[in-house]
RODRENLUM-787427 format. One record per atom (N, C-alpha, C): x, y, z; residue in three letters. Coordinates in pm, whole numbers, plus 50000, padded with zeros to 5 digits. Layout:
<loses>
XYZALA;...
</loses>
This chain:
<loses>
544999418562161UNK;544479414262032UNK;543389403762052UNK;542529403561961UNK;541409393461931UNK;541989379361938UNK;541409368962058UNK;541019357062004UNK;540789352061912UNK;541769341061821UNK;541059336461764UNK;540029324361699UNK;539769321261836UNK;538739312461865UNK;537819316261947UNK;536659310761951UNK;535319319662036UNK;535629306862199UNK;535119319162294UNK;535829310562413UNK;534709304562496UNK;534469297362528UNK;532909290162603UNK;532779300662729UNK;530939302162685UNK;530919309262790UNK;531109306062943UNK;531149295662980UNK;531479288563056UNK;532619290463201UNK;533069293063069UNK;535319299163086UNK;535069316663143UNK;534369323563090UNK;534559336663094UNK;533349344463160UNK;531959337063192UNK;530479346463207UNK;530249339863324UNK;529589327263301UNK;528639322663418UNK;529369314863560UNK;530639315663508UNK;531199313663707UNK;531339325163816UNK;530909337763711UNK;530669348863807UNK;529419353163850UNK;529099347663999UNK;527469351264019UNK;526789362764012UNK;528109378064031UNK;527429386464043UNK;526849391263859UNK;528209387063780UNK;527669390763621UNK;526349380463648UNK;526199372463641UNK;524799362463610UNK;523159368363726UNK;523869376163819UNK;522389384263871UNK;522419393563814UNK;522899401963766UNK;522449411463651UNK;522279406363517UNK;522629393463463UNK;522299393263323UNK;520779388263371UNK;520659382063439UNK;519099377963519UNK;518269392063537UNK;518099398863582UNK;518029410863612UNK;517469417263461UNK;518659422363373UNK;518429425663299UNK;517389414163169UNK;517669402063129UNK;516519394663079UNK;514989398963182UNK;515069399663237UNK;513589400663299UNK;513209415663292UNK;513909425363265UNK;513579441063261UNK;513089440363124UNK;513799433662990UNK;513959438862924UNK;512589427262818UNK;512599417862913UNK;511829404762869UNK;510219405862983UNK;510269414563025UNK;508869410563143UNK;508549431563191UNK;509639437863243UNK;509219447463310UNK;508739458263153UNK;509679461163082UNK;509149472363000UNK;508519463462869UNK;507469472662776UNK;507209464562685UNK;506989471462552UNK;507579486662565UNK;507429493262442UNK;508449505762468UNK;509039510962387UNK;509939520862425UNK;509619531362521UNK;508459540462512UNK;507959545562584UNK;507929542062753UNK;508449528562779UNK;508169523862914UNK;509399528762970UNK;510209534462895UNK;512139538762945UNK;511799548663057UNK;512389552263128UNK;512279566163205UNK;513689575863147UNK;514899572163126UNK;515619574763097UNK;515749576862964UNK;516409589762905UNK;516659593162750UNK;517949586262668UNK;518389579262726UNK;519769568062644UNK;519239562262557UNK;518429554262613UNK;517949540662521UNK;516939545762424UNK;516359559262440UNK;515169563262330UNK;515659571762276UNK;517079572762212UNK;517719588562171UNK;517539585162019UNK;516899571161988UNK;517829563361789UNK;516919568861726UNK;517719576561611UNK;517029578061507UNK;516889574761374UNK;516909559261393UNK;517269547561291UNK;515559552861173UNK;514159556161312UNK;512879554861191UNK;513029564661158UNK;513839581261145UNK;513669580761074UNK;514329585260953UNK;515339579760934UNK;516239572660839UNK;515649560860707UNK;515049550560810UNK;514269539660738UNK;512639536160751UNK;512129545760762UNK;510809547060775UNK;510409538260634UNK;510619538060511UNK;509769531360417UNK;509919519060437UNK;511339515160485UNK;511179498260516UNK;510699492560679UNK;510989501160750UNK;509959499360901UNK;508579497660859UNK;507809507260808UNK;506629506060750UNK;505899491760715UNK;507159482860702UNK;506909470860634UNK;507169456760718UNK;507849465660831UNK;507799453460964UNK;506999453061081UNK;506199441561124UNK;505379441961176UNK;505429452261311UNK;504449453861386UNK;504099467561475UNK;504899461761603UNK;504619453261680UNK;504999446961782UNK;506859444661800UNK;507469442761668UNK;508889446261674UNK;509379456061718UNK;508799471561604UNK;509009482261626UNK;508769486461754UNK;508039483661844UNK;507619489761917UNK;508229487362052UNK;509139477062060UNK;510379471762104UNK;511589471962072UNK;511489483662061UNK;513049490161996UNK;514019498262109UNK;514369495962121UNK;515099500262231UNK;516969505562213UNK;517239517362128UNK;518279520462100UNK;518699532862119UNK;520409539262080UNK;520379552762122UNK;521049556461999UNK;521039552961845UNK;521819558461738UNK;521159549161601UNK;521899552461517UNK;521499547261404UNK;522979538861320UNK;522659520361367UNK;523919516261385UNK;524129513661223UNK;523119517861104UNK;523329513160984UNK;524129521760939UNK;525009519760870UNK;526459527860734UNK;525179527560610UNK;525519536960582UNK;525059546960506UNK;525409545860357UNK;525859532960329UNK;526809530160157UNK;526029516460140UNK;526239513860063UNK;525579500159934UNK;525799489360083UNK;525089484960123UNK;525309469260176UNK;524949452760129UNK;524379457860020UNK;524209445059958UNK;524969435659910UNK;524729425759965UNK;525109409459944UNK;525979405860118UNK;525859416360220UNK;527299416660275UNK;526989407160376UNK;527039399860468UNK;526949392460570UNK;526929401860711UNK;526059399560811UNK;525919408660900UNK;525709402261009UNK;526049410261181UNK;525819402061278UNK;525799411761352UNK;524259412061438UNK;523709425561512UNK;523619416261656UNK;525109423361723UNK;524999419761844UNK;523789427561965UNK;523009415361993UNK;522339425362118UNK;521089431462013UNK;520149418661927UNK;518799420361822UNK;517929423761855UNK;517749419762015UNK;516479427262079UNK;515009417562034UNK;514269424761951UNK;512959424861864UNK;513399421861733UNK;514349424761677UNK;514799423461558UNK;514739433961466UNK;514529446661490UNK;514529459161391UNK;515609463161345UNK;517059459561362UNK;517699464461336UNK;518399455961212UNK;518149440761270UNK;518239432661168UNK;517589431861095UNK;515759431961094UNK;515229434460974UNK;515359445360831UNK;515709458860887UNK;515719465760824UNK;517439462960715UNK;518579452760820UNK;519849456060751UNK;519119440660661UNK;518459435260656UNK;518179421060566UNK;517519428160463UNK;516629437660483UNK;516459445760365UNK;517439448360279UNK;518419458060352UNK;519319463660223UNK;520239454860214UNK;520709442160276UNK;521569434460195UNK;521249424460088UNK;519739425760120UNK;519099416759991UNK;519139402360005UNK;518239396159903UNK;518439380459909UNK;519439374159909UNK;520849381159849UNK;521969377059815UNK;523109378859956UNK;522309390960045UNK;523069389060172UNK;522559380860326UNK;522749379860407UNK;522099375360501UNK;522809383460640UNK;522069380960772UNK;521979384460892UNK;521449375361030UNK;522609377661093UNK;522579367161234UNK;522609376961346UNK;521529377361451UNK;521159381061493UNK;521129375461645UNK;522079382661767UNK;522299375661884UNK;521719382061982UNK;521039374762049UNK;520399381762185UNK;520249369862315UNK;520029373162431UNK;519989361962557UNK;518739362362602UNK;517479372462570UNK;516889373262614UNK;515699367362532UNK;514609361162611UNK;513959350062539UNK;512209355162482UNK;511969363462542UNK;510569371862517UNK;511409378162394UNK;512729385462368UNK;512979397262290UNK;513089386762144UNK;513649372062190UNK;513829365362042UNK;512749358562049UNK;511389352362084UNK;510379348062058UNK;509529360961968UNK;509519376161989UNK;509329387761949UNK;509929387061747UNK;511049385761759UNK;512129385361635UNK;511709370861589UNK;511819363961634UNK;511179349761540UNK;509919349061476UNK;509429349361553UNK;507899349261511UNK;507299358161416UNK;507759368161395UNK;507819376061251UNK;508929375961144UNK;509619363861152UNK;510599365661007UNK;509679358960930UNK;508609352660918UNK;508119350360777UNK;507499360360689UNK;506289371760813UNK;505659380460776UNK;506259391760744UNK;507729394660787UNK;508829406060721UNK;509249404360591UNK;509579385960608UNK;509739382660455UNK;508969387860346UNK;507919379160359UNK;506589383760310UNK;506759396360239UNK;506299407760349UNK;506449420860322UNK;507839422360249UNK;508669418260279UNK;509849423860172UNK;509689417860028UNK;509109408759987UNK;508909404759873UNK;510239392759816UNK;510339385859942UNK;511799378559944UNK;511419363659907UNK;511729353259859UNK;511329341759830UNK;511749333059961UNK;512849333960028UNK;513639328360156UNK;513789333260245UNK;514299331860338UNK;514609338560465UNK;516299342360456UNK;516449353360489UNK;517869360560486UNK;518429364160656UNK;517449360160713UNK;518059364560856UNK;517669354860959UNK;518559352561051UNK;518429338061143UNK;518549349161342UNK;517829344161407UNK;518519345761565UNK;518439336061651UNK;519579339961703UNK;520539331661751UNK;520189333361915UNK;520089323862040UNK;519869330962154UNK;521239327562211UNK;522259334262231UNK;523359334062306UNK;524089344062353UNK;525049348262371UNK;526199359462449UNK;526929364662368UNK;526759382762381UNK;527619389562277UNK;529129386462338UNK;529459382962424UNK;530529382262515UNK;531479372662416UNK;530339363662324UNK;531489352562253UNK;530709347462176UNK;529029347062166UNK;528939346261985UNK;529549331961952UNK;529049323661944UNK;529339309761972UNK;528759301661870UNK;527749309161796UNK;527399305861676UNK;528189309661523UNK;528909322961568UNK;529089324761458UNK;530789320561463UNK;530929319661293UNK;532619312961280UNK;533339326661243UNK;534629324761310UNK;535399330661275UNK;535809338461153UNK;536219349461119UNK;536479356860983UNK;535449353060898UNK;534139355560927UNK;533379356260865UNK;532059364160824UNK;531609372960873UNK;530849383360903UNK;531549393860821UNK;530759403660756UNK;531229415860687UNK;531389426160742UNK;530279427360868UNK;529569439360898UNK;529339431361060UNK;529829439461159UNK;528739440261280UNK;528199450061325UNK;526949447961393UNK;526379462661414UNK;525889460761561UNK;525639469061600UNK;524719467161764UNK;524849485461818UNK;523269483261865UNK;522989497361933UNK;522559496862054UNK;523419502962153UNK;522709507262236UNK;523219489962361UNK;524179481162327UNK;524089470362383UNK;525519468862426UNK;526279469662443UNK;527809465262472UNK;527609476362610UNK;526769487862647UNK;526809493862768UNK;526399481362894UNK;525519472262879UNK;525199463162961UNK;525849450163019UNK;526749451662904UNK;527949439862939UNK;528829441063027UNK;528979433363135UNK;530209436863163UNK;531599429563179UNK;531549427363042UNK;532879424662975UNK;532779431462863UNK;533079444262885UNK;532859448862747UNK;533919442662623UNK;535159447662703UNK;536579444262622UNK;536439426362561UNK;535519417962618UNK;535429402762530UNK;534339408962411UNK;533499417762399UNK;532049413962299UNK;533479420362197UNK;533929432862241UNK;534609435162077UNK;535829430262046UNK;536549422762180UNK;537349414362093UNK;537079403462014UNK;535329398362070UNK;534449388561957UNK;534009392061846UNK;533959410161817UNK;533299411561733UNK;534979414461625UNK;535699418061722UNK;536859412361576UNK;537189402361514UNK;536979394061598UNK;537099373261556UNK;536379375661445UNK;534919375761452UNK;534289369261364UNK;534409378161222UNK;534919391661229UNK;535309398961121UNK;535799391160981UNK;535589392360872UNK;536709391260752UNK;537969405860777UNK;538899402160699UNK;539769414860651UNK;539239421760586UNK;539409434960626UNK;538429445860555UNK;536719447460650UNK;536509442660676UNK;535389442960761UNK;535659453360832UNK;533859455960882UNK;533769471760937UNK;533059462261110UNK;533099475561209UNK;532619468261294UNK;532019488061361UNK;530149486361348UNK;529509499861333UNK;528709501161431UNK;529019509861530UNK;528019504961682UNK;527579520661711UNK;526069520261795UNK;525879534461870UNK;526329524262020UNK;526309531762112UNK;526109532362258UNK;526149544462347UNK;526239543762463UNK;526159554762552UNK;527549552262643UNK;528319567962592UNK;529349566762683UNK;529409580162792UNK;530099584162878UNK;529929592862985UNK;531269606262934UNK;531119615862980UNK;532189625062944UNK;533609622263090UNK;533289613363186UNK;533789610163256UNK;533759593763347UNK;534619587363448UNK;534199577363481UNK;532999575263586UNK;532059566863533UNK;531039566663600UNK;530909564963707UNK;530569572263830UNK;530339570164004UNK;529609557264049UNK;530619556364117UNK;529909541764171UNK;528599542564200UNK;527519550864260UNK;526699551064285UNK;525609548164175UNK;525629554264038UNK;525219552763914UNK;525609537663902UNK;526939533363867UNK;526989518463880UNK;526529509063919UNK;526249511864054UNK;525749502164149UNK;524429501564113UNK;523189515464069UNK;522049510464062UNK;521539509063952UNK;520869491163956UNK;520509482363848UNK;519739486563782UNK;518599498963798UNK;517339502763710UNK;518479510763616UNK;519479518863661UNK;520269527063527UNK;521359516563482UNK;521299510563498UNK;522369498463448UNK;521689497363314UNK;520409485363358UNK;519119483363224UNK;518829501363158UNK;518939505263216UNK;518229515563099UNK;519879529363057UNK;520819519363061UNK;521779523762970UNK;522779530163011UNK;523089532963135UNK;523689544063198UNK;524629538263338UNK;524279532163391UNK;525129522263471UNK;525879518263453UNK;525939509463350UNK;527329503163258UNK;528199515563151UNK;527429525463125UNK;528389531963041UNK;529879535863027UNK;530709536662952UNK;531809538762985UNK;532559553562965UNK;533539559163060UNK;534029572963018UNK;534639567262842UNK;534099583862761UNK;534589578362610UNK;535949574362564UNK;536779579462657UNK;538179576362625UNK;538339561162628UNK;538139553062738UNK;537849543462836UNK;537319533762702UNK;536359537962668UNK;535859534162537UNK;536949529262396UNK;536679539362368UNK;537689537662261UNK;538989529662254UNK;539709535462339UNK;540669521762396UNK;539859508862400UNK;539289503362419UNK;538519489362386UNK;538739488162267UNK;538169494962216UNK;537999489562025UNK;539619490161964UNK;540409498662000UNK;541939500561974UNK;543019487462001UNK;542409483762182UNK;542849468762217UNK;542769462262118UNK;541199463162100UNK;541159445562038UNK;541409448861898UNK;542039456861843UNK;542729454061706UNK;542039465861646UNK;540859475561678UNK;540349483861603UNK;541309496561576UNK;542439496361518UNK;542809509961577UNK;542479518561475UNK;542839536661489UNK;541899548361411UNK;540279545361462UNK;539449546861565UNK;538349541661538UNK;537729556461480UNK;536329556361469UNK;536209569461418UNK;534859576861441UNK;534709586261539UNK;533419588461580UNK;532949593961426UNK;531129586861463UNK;530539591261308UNK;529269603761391UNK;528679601261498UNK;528029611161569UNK;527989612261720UNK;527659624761771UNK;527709622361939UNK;526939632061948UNK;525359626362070UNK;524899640362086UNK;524609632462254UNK;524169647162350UNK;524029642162455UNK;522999641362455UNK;522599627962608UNK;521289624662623UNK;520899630662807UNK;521479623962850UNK;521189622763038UNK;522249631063063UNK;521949643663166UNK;522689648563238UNK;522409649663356UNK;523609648963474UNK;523579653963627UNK;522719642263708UNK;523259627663669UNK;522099617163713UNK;522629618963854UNK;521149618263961UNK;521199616564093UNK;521849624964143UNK;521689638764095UNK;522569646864143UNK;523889649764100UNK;524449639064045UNK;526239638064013UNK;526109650663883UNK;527549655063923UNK;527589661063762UNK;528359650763692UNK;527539648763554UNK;528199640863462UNK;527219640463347UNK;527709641763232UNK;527249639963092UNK;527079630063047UNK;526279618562977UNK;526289611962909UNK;525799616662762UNK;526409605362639UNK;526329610162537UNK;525979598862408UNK;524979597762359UNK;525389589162235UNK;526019589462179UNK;527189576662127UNK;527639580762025UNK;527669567861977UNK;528259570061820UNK;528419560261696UNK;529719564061645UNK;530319548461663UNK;531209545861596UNK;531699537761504UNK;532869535661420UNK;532799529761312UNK;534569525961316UNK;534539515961267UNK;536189510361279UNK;536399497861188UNK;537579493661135UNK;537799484461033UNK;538549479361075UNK;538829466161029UNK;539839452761059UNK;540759449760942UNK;541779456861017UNK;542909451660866UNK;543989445760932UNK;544129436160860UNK;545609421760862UNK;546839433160877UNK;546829447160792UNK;548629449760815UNK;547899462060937UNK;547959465561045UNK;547549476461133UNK;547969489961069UNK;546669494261090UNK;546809514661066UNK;547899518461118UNK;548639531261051UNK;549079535661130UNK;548879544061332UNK;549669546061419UNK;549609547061520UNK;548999562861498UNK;549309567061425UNK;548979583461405UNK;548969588161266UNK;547519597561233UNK;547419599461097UNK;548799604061029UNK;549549601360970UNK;550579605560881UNK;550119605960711UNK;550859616360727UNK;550809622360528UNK;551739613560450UNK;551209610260341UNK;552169600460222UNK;551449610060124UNK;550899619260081UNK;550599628759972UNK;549349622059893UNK;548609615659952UNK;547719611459895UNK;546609617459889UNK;545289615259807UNK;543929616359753UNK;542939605859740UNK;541839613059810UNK;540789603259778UNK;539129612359682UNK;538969610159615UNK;537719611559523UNK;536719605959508UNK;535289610459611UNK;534299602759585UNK;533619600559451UNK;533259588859396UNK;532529588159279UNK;530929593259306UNK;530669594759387UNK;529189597859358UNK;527819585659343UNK;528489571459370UNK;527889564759314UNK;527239553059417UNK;527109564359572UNK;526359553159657UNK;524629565359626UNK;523779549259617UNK;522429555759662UNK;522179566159735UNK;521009576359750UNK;520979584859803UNK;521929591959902UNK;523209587859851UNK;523879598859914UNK;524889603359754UNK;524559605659687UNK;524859611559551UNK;526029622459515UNK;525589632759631UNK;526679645659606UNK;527269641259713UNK;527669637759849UNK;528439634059957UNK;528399622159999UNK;529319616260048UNK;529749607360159UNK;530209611860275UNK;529509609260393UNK;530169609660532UNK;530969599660591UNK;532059595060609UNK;532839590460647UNK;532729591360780UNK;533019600560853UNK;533229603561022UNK;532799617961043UNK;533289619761168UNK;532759637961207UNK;533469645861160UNK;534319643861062UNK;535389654060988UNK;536199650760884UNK;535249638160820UNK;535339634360669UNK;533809639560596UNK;533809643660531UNK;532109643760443UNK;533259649260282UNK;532969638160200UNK;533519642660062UNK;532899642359950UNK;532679656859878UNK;531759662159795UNK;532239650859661UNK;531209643659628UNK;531479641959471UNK;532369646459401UNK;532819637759320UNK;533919639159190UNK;534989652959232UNK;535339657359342UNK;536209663759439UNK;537259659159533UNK;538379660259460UNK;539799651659529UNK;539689662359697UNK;540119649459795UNK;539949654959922UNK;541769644459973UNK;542359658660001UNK;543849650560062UNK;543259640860194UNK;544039630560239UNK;543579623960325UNK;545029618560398UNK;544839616760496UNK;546339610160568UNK;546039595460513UNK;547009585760549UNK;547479567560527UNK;545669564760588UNK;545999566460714UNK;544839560560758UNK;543439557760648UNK;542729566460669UNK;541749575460584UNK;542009568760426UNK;543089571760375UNK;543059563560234UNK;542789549060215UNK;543219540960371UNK;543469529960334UNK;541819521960392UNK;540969530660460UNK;539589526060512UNK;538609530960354UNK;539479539160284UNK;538619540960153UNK;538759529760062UNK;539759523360029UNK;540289517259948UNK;540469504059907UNK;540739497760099UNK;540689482960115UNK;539559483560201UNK;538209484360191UNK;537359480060298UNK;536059478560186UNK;535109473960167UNK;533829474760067UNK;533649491160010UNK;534489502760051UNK;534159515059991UNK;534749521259911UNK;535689508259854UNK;536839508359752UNK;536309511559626UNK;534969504659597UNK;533999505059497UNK;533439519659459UNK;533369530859548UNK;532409545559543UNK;534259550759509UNK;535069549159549UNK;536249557659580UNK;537659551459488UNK;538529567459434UNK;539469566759394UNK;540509577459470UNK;541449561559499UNK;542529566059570UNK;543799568859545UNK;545069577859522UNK;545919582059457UNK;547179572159529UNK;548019567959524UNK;548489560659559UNK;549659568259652UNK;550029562459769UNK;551189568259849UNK;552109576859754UNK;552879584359806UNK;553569587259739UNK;555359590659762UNK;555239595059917UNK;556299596260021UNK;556109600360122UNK;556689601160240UNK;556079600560406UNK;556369615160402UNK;555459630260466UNK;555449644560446UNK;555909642660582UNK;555609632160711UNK;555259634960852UNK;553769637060835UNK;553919642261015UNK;552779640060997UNK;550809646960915UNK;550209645760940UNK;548809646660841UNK;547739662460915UNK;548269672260904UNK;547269683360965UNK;546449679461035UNK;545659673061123UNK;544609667061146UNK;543929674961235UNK;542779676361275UNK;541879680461400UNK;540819681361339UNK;539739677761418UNK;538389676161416UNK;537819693861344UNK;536739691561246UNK;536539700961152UNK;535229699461173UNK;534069709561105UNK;532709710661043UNK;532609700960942UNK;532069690860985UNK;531259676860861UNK;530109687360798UNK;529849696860803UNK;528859697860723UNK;529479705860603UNK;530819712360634UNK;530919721260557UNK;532139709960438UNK;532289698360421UNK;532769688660364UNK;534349688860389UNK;535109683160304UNK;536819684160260UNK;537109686560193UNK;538099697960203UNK;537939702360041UNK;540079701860072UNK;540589705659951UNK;541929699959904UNK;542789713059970UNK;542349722860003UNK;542759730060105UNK;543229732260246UNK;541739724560255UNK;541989723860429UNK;541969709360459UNK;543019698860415UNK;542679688860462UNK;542789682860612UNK;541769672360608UNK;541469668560799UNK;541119659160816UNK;541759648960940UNK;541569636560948UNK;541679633161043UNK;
</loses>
């Protein structure tokens, strides 16, 4: 389980020389060697297709950010975020935060953590002229230069939303950034990440060399391997939202790597261990922005408008108690069936009260 206090980095990062020649290493790749996405050799880090998703509000942040983007998914949720508090571990340039200061509006704000000092001189130096362009009277977004590892700025149970793409592969502590990124959670809080994980455990040889480390693939983790992280530190149900592959057969090895995005919530009473049936319903209202007739939930939630979709405990209770309580009506438990039909389905073809899946 999550800490719940943030732990000096002190205690946990920099008495290990070999983590501190690669975080060295990596600040200088990512701060001196490359200087625009295009400089990647590798397809991990250039797989995001955040522009184009948000192309009208990119449009509106200066060129030199964008162009230092360096991700492999699209770490924004897809429902109302306004007013919510946000914290994009691993900011880079700041695109990811600019664009989420957009949609949370003046009324929300965004903290923004990175170690590397070219990537936040990059992100500073344009929050007035983003402002500007957004038509904002104040500033809604701050960065921070410190360690996703522990986040030392931000307080506890407080953040709505964390996001980060493409950055917890470089750590290596992975299991501290998301037991930090549960600390700083509220109840109900979502915690929404891409990265690059492997269809297996990564060969030492891949490990060992530092150019695929920085460019995403070194540090990656087998997905199982993964997931268990976020489960540890309190995420449990996490819930893939996409996975496509990027790098295959590096250096010869056979092995897959894959983007993916995931999405997971922080609740005070824990999910159940396994989807189970209580006879419940959930009914999208229809009433997030451009997504009107559907909501996607995960790779085998998508629920058609004003269309009751059975759902196991789990699933009801990430509709209900989390900010998506507002789009959704939920039928209340009713008695334990066992367990919930479940297996991975066609998201495109939605949920319908037939075939339910979770």
């Amino acid at each position: 389980m999550a800490q719940d206090n943030p732990v000096s980095i002190e205690e946990s990062y920099l008495g290990e020389t070999e983590d501190e020649n690669l975080r060295n290493y990596l600040r200088e790749y990512y701060g001196q060697t490359i200087e625009k996405t295009e400089d990647l050799e590798q397809e991990a880090c250039c797989a995001d297709n955040t522009a184009q998703k948000y192309k009208s509000i990119i449009d509106l942040i200066p060129p030199e950010v964008v162009e230092k983007n360096y991700g492999c998914g699209c770490t924004i949720p897809e429902d109302d975020l306004t007013g919510l508090k946000v914290l994009d571990l691993g900011s880079g340039s700041g695109l990811d935060a600019y664009i989420v200061s957009h949609l949370v509006g003046q009324d929300g704000f965004v903290h923004g953590i990175d170690m590397t000092d070219e990537q936040l001189d990059v992100a500073r130096r344009n929050i007035a002229p983003t402002m500007a362009a957004f038509g904002f009277d104040s500033s809604n977004v701050q960065f921070h230069k410190a360690y996703i590892e522990t986040c030392e700025p931000i307080e506890s149970n407080s953040i709505d939303l964390v996001i980060s793409d493409c950055v917890v592969n470089l750590s290596p502590l992975k299991h501290r950034v998301i037991q930090t990124a549960y600390r700083v959670l509220k109840e109900g809080g979502e915690i929404y990440i891409s990265d690059i994980v492997a269809d297996r455990r990564v060969p030492e040889a891949i490990q060992q060399n530092k150019k695929l480390v920085a460019e995403c693939l070194g540090g990656a983790l087998y997905e199982n391997d993964w997931l268990d992280i976020l489960e540890d530190a309190g995420f449990k149900d996490p819930r893939i939202i996409e996975k496509k592959p990027v790098d295959q057969d590096v250096l010869g090895i056979p092995i897959q790597f894959y983007s993916v995005t995931v999405r997971a919530f922080k609740f005070k009473h824990p999910l159940d261990r396994r989807c189970e049936d209580y006879g419940q319903f959930a009914t999208y209202k229809g009433s997030i922005k451009n997504n009107t007739a559907r909501y996607t939930l995960d790779d085998h939630h998508v629920f058609e408008a004003r269309r009751p979709a059975a759902v196991c405990r789990n699933t009801a209770r990430m509709l209900s108690e989390t900010r998506l309580g507002q789009h959704f009506t939920v039928t209340p438990a009713i008695e334990h069936f066992g367990l919930f039909p479940c297996g991975p389905g066609d998201a495109t073809d939605g949920v319908s009260t037939s075939e339910p899946c979770c």
